[in-house]
N, CA, C and O atoms as a MOPAC input file, in Angstrom:
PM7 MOZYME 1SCF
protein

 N     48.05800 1    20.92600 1   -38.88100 1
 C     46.73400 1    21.45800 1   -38.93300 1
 C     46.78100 1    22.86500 1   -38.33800 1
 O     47.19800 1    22.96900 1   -37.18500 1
 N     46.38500 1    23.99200 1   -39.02400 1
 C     46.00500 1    24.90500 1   -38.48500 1
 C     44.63700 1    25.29900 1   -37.96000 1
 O     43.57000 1    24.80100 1   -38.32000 1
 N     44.82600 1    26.35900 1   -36.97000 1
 C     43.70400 1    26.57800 1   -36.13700 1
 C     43.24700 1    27.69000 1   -36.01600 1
 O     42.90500 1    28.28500 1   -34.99500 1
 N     43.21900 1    28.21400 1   -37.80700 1
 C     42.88900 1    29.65000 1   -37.72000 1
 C     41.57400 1    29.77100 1   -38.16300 1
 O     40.96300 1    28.93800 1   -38.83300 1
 N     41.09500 1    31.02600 1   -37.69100 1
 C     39.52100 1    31.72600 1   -37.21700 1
 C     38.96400 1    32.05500 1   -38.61300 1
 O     39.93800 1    32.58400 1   -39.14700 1
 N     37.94400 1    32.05300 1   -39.54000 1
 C     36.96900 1    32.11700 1   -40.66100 1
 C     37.06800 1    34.01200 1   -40.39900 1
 O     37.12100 1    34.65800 1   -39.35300 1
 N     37.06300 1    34.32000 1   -41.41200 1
 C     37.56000 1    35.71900 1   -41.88200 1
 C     35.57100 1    36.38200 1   -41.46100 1
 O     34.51800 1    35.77300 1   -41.65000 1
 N     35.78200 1    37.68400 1   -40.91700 1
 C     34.22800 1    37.56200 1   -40.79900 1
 C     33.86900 1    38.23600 1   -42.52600 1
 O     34.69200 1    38.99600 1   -43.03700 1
 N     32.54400 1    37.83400 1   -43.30300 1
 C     32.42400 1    38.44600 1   -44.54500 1
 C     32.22100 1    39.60200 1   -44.66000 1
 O     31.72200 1    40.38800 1   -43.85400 1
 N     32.70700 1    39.80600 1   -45.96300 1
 C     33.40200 1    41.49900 1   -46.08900 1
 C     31.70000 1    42.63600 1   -46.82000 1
 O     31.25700 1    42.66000 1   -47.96900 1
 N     31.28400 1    43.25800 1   -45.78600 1
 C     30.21100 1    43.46500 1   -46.22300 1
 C     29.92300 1    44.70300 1   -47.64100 1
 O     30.40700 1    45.82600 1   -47.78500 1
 N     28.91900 1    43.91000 1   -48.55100 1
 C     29.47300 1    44.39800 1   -50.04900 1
 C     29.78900 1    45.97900 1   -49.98900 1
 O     29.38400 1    46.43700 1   -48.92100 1
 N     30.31000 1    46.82100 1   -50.70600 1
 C     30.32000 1    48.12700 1   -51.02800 1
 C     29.33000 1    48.89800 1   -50.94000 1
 O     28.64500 1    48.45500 1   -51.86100 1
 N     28.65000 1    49.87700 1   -50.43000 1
 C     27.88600 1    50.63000 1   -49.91100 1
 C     26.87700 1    49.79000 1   -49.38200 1
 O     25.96700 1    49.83000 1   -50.21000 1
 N     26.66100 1    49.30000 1   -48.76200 1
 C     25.70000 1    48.88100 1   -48.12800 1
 C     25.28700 1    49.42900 1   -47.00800 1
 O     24.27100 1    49.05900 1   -46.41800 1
 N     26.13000 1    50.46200 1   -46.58200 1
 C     25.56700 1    51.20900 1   -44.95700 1
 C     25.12700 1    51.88600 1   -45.73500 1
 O     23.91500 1    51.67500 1   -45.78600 1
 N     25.53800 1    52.89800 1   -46.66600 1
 C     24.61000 1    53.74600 1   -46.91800 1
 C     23.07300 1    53.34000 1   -47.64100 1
 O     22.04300 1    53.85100 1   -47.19900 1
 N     23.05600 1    52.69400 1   -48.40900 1
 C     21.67600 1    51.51000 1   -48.29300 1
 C     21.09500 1    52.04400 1   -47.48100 1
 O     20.37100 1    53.03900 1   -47.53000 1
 N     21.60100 1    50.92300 1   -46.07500 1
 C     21.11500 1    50.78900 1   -44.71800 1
 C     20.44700 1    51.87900 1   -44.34600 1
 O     19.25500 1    51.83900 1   -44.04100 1
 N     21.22700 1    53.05400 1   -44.33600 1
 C     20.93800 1    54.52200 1   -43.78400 1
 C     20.10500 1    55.02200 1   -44.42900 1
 O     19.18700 1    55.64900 1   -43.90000 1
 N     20.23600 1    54.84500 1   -45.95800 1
 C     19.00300 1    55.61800 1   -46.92300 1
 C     17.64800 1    54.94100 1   -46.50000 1
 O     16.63400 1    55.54400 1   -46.85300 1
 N     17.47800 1    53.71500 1   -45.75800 1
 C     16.17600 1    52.99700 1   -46.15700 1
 C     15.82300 1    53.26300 1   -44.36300 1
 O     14.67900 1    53.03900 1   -43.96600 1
 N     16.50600 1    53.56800 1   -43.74500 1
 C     16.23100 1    53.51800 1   -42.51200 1
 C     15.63300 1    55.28700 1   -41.72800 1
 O     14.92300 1    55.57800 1   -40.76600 1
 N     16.34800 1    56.04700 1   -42.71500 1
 C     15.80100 1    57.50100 1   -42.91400 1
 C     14.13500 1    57.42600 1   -43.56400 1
 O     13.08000 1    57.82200 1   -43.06900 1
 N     14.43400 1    56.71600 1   -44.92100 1
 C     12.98500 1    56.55200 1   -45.18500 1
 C     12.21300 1    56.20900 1   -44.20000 1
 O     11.38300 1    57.08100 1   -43.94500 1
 N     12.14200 1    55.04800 1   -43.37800 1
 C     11.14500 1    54.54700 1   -42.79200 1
 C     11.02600 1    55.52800 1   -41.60100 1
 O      9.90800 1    55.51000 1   -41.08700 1
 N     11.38000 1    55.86600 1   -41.37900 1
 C     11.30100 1    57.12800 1   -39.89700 1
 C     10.79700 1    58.64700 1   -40.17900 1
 O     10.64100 1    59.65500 1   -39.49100 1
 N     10.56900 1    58.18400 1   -41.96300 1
 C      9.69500 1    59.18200 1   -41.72200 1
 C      8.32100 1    59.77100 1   -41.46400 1
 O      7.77400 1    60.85300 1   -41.24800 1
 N      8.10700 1    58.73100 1   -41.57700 1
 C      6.49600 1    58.61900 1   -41.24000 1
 C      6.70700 1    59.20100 1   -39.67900 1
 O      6.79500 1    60.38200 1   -39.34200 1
 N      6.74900 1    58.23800 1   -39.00000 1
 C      6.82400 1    58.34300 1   -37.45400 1
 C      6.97800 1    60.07400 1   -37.17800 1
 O      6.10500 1    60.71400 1   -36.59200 1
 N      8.15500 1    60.63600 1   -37.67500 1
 C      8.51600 1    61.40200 1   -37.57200 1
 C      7.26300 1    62.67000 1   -38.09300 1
 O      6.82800 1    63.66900 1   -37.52000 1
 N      7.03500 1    62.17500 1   -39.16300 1
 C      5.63500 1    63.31900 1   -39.57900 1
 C      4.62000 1    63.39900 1   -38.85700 1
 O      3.91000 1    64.40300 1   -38.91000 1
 N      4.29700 1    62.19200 1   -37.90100 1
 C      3.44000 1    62.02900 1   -37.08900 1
 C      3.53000 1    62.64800 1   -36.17000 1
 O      2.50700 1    63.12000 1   -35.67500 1
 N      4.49000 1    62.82600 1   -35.72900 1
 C      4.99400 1    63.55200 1   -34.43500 1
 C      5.04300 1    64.84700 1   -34.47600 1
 O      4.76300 1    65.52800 1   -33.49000 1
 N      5.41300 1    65.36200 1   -35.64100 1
 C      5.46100 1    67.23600 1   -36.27900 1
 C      4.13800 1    67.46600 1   -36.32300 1
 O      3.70700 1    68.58600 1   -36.05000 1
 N      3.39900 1    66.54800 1   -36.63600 1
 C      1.88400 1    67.08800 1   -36.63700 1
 C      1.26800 1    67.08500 1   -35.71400 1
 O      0.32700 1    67.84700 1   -35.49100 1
 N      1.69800 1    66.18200 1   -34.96300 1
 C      1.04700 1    66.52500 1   -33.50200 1
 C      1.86800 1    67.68000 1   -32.46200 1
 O      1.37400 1    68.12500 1   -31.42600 1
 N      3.01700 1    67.98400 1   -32.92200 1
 C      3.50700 1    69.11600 1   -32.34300 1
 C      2.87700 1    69.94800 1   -33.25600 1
 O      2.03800 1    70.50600 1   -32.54800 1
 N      2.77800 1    70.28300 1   -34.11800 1
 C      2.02900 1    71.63200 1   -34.89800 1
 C      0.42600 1    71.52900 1   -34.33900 1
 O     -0.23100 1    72.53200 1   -34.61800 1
 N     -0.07700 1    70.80200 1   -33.82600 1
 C     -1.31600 1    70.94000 1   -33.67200 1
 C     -1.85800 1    71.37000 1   -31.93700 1
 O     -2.95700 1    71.65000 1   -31.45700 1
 N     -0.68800 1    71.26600 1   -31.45500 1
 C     -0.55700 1    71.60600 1   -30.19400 1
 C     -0.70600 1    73.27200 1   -29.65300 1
 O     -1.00000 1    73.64800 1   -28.51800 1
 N     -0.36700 1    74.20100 1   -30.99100 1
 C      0.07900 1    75.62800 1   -30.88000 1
 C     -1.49600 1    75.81700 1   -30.64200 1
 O     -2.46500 1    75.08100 1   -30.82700 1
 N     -1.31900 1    77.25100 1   -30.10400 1
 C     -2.74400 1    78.26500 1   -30.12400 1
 C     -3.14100 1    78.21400 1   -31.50000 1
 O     -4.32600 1    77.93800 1   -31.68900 1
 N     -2.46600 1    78.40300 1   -32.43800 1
 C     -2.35900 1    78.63200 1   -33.76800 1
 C     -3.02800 1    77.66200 1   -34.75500 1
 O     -3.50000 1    77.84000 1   -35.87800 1
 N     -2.92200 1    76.64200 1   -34.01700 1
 C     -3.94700 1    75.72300 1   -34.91800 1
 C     -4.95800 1    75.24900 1   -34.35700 1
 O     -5.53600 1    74.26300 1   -34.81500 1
 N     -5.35400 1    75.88500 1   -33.24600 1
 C     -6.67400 1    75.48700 1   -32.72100 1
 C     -7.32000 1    76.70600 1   -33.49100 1
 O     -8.00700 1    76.36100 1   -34.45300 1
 N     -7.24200 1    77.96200 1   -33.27500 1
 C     -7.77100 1    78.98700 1   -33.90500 1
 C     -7.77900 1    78.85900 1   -35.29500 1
 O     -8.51700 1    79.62400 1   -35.91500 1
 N     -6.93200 1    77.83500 1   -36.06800 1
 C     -6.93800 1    77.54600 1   -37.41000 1
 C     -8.61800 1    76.40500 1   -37.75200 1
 O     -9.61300 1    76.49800 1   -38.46900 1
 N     -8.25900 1    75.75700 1   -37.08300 1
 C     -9.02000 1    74.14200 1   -36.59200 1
 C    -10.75100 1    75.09200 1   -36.04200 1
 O    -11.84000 1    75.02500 1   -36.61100 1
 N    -10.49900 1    75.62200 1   -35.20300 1
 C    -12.13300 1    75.74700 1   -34.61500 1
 C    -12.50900 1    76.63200 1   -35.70000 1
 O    -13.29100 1    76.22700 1   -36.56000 1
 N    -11.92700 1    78.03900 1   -35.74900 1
 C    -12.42900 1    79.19100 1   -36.81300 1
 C    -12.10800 1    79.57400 1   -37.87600 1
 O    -12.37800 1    80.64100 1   -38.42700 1
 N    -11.30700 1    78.42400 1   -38.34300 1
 C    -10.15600 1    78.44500 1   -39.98200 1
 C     -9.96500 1    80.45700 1   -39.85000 1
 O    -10.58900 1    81.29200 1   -40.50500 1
 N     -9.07700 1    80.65800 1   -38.95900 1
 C     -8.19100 1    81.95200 1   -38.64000 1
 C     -7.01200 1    81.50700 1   -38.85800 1
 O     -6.54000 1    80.37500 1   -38.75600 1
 N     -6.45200 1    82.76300 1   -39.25300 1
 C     -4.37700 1    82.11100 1   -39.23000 1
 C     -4.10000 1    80.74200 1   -39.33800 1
 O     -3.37300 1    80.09800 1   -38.58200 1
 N     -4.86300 1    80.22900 1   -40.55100 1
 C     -4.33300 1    79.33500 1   -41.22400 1
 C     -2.21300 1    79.48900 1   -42.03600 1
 O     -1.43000 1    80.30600 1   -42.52100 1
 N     -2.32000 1    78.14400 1   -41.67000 1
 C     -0.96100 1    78.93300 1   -42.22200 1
 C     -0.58200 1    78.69200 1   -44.13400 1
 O     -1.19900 1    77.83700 1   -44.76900 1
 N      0.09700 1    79.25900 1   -44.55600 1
 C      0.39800 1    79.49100 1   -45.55300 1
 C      1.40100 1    78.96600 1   -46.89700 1
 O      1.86300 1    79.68600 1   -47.78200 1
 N      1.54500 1    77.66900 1   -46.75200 1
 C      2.40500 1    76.96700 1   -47.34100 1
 C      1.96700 1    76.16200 1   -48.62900 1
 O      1.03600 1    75.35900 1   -48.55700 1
 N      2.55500 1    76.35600 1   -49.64300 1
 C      1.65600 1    76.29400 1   -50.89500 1
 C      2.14600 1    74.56500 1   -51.02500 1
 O      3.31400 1    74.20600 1   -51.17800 1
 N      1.22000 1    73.84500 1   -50.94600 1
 C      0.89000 1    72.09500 1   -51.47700 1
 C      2.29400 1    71.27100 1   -52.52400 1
 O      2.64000 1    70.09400 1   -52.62600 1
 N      2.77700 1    72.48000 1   -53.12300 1
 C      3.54900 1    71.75900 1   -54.41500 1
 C      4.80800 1    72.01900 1   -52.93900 1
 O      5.15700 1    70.94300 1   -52.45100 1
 N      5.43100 1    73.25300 1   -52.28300 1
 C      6.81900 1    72.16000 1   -51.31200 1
 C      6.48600 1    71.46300 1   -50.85000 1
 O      7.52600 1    71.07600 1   -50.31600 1
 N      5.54800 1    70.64300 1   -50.43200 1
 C      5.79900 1    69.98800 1   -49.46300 1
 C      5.58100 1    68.50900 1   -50.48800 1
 O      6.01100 1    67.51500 1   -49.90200 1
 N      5.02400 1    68.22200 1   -51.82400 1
 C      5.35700 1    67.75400 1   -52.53900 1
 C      6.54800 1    67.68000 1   -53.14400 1
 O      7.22900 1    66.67600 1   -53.35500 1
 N      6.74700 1    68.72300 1   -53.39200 1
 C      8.75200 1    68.81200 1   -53.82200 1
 C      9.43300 1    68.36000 1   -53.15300 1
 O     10.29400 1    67.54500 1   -53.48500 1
 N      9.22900 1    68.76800 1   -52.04200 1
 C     10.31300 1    68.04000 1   -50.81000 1
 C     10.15800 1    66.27800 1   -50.96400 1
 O     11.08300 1    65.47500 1   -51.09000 1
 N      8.77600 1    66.01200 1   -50.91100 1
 C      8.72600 1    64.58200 1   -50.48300 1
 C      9.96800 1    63.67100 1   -52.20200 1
 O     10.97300 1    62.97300 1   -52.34000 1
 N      8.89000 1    64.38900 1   -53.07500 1
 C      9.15200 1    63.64700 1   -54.45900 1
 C     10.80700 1    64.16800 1   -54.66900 1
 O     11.35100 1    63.77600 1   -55.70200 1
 N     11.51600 1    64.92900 1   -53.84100 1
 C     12.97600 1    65.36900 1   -53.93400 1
 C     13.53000 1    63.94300 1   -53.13600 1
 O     14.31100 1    63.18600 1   -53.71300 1
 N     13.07700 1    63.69300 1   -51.86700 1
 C     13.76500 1    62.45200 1   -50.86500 1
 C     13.00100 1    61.33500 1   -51.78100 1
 O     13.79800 1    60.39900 1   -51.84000 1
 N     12.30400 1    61.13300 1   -52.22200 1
 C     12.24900 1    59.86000 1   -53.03000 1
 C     12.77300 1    59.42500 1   -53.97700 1
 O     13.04900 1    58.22900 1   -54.07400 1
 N     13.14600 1    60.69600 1   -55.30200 1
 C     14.54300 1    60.30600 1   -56.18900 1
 C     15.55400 1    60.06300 1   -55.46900 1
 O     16.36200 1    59.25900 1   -55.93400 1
 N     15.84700 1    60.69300 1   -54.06300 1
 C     17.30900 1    60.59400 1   -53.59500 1
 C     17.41000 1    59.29500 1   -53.27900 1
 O     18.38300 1    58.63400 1   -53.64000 1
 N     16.44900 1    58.80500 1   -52.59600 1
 C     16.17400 1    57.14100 1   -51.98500 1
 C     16.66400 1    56.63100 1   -53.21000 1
 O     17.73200 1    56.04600 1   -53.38600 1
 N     15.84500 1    56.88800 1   -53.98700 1
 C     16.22400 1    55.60400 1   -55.60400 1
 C     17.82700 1    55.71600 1   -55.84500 1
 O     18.54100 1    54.72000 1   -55.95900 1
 N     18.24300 1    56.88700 1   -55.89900 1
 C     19.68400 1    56.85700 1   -56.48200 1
 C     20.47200 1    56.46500 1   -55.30900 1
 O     21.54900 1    55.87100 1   -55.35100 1
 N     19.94900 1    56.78300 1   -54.43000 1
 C     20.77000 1    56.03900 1   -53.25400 1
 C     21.04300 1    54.49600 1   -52.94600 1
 O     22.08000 1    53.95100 1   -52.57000 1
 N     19.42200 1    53.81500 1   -53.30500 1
 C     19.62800 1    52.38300 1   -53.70400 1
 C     20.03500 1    52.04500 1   -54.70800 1
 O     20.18700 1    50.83000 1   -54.83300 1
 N     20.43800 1    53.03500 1   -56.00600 1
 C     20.55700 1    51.91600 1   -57.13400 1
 C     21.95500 1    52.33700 1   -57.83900 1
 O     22.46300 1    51.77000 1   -58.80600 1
 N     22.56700 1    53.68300 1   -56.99900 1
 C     23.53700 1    54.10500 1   -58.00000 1
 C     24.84900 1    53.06900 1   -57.53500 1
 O     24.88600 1    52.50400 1   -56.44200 1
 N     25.90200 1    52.94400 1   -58.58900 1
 C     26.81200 1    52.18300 1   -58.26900 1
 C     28.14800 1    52.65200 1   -57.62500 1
 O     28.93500 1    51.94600 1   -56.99400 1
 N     28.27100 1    54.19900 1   -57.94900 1
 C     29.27300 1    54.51300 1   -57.28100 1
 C     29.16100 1    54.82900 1   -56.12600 1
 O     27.99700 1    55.06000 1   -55.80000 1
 N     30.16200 1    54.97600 1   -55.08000 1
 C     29.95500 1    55.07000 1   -53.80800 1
 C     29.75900 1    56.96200 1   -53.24000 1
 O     28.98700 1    57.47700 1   -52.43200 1
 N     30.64600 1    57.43400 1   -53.94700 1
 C     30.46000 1    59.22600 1   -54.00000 1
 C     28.83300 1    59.33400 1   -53.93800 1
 O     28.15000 1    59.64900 1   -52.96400 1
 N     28.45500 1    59.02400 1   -55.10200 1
 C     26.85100 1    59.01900 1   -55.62900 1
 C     25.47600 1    59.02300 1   -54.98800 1
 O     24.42700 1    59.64500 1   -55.15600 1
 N     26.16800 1    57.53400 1   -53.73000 1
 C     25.15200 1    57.12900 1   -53.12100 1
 C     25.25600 1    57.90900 1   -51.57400 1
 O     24.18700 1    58.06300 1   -50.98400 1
 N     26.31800 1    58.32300 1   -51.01900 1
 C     26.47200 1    59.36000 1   -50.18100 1
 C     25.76500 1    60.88300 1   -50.52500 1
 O     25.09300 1    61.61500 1   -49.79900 1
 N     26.15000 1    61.02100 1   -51.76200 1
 C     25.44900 1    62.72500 1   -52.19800 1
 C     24.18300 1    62.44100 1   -51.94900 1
 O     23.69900 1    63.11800 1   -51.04200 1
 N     23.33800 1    61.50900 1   -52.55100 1
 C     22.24200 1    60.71200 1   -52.87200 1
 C     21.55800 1    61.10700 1   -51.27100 1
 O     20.61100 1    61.86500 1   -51.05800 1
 N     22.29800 1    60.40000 1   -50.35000 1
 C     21.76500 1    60.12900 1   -49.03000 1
 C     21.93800 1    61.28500 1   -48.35700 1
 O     21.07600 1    61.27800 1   -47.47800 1
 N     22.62000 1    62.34400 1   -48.27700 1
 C     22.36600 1    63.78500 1   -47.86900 1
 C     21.58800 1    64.19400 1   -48.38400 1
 O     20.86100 1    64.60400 1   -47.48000 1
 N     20.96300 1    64.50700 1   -49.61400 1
 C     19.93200 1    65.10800 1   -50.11400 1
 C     18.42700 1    64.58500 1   -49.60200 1
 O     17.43500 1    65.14300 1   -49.13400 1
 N     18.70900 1    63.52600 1   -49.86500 1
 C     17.59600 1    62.72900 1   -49.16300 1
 C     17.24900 1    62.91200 1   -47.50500 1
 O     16.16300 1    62.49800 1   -47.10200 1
 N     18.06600 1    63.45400 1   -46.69300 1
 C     17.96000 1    63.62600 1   -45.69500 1
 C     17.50200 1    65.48800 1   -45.29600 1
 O     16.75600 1    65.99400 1   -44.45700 1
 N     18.33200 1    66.01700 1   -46.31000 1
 C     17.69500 1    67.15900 1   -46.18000 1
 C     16.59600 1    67.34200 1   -46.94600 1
 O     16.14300 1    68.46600 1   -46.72600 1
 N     16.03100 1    66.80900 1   -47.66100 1
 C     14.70200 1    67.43800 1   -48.18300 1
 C     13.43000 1    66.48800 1   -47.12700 1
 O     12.23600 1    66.77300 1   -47.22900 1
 N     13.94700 1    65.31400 1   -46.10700 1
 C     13.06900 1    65.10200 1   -45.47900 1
 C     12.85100 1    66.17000 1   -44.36100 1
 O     11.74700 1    66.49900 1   -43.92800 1
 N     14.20700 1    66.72600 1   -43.90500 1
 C     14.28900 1    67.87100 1   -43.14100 1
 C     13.54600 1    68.91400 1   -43.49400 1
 O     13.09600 1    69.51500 1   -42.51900 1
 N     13.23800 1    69.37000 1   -44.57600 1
 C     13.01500 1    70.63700 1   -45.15900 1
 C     11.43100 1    70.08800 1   -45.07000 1
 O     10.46500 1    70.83800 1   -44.92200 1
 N     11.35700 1    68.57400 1   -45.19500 1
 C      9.48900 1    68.28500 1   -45.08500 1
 C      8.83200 1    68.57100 1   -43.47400 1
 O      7.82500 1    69.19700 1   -43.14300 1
 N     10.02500 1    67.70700 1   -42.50700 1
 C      9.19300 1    67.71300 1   -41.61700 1
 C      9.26500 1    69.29700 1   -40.70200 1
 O      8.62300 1    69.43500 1   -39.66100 1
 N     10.28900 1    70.60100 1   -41.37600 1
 C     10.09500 1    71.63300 1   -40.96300 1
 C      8.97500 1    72.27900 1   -41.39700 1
 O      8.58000 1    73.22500 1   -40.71400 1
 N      8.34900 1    71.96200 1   -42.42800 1
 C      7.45800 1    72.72600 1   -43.18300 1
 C      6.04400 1    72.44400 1   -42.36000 1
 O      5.14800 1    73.25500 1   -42.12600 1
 N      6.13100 1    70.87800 1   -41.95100 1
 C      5.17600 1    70.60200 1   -41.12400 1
 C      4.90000 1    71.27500 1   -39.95000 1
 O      3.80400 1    71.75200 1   -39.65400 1
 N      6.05600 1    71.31200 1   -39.18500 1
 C      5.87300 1    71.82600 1   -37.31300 1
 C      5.68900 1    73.52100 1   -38.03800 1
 O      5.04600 1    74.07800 1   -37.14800 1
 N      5.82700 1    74.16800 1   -38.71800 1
 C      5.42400 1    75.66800 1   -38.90100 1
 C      4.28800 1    75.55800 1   -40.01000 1
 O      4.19200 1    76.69900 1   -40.46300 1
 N      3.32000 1    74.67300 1   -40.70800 1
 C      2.64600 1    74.90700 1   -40.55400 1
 C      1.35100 1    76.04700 1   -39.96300 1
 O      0.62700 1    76.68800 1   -40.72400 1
 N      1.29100 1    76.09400 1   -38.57600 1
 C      0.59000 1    76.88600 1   -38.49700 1
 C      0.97600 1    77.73900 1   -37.46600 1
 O      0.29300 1    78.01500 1   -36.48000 1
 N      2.27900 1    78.21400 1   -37.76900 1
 C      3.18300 1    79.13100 1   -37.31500 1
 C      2.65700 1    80.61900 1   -38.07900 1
 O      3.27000 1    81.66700 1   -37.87600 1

């Protein structure tokens, strides 16, 4: 009789990056929450806020681009099969959330 140890299971092929793509997603909220309350903190957006002065200047479609850019990346990140794919996938996705939540804290820069 042998007395050897159960192999631990071999976890499928990309699945961290999965992991990572869906775990970036969800932090971003939090994270927008937080840029906005740091952007709202400046002189700059109280004087925006009380007397709509030095509003800042960022046209509606980046910060749409950005979002609808990390949401294809999410998809191809969950669904593509190669592993290259889903890595490219998950950098992009990370920088266009970057590029969102910068757009936020300057806001009203």
């Amino acid at each position: 009789m042998s007395n050897s140890v159960p192999a631990a299971p071999v976890p499928a092929p990309g699945r961290r990056v999965r992991v990572w793509a869906l775990v970036s997603a969800g932090l971003l909220v939090p994270a927008t929450v937080l840029a906005g309350i740091l952007a709202l903190s400046s002189d700059q957006a109280g004087r925006c806020v009380g007397y709509a002065e030095e509003c800042g200047s960022h046209p509606g479609w980046m910060y749409a681009g950005s979002l609808g850019l990390a949401v294809v990346a999410l998809v191809v990140a969950l669904a593509a099969s190669r592993e290259r794919v889903r890595r490219a996938a998950l950098g992009t996705q990370v920088v266009a959330e970057l590029v969102f939540l910068l757009m936020v804290v300057t806001t009203f820069a």
